[in-house]
Each structure stands twice: as C-alpha cells, then as structure tokens.
C-alpha positions in Angstrom: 0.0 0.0 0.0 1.2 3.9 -1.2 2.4 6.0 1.6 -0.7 8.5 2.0 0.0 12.2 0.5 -1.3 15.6 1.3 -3.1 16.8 -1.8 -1.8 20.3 -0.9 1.7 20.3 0.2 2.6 17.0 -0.7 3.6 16.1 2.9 3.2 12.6 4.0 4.3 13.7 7.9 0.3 13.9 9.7 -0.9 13.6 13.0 -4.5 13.0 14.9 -6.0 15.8 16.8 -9.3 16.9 17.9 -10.6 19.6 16.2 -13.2 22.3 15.8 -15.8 22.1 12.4 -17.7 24.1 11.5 -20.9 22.7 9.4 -23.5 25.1 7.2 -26.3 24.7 5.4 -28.3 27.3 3.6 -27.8 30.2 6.3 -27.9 27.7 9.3 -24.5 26.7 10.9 -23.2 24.2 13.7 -19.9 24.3 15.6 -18.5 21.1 16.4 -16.2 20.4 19.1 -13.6 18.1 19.5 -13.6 16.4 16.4 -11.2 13.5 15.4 -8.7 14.6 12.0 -5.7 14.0 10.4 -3.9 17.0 10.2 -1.3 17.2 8.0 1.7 18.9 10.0 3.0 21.0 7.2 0.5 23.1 5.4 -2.7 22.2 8.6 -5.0 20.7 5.6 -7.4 18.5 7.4 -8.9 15.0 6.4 -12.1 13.3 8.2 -13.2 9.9 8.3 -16.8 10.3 5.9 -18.2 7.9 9.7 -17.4 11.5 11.0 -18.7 13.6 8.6 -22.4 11.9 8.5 -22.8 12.1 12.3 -22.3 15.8 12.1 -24.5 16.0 9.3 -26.8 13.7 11.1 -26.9 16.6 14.7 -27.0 19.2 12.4 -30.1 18.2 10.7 -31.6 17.0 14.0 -31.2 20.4 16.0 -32.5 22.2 12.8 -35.5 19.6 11.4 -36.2 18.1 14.8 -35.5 21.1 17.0 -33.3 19.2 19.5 -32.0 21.3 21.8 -28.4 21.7 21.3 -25.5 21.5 24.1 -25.5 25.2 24.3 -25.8 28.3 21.5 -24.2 31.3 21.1 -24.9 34.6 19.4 -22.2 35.9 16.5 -21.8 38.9 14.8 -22.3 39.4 11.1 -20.8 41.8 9.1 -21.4 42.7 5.3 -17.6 43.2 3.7 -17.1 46.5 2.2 -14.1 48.1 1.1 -13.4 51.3 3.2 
C-alpha cells in the first residue's frame, strides 16, 4: 500500500488531533467540538473519516428539522464586507 500524501503540500508527515468544524447549510451553521482529524503537520490541511462527517450531518439536521436542543448556543456577529 502507497504511503498517504497531502493533496496540498505534498507532505506525507500527519498527526491525529481533535478539532473544531464548522458545518452550514443554507444560512444555518453548527460548531462542532472536539472532532477527530488527520492534520497534515506541514501546510494544517485537514482530512475526516466520511463515519465523522455523517454524524455531524446527522446533529445538524436534528437540532435544525427536529429542534433538538443543542448542548449550548451562542450569538455571532455578522458583518457585510465593504471596502473602506
């Protein structure tokens, strides 16, 4: 089997970590925390097993179809950019 490469940097050097994702869709986001990656150590690109990807897509969809309440919610500023 190939020695896995970074698309980007062509690194092969990667480590786990827990990270933070963020998930959107349409105008609705979720922040999750702690999630498991390989994070290339060179150029930061991440990777994510597609298990991991479907369960957040899975507690996105239930906090905004199902309205489960999630752990805790927090307010963000939005900006329009324009050029001053």
């Amino acid at each position: 089997m190939s020695e896995r490469r970074c698309s980007t940097c062509g690194s092969s050097a990667y480590e786990s970590r827990l990270v933070e994702y963020v998930y959107r869709h349409d105008r609705n986001y979720l922040i999750m925390r702690d999630v498991p990656a390989q994070v290339y150590t060179v150029c930061g690109t991440r990777f994510y097993r597609a298990e991991v990807l479907e369960e957040i897509e899975r507690r996105f969809f239930a906090i905004y179809r199902e309205a489960r309440e999630p752990e805790r919610s927090i307010e963000v500023p939005v900006e329009v950019y324009q050029p001053t």
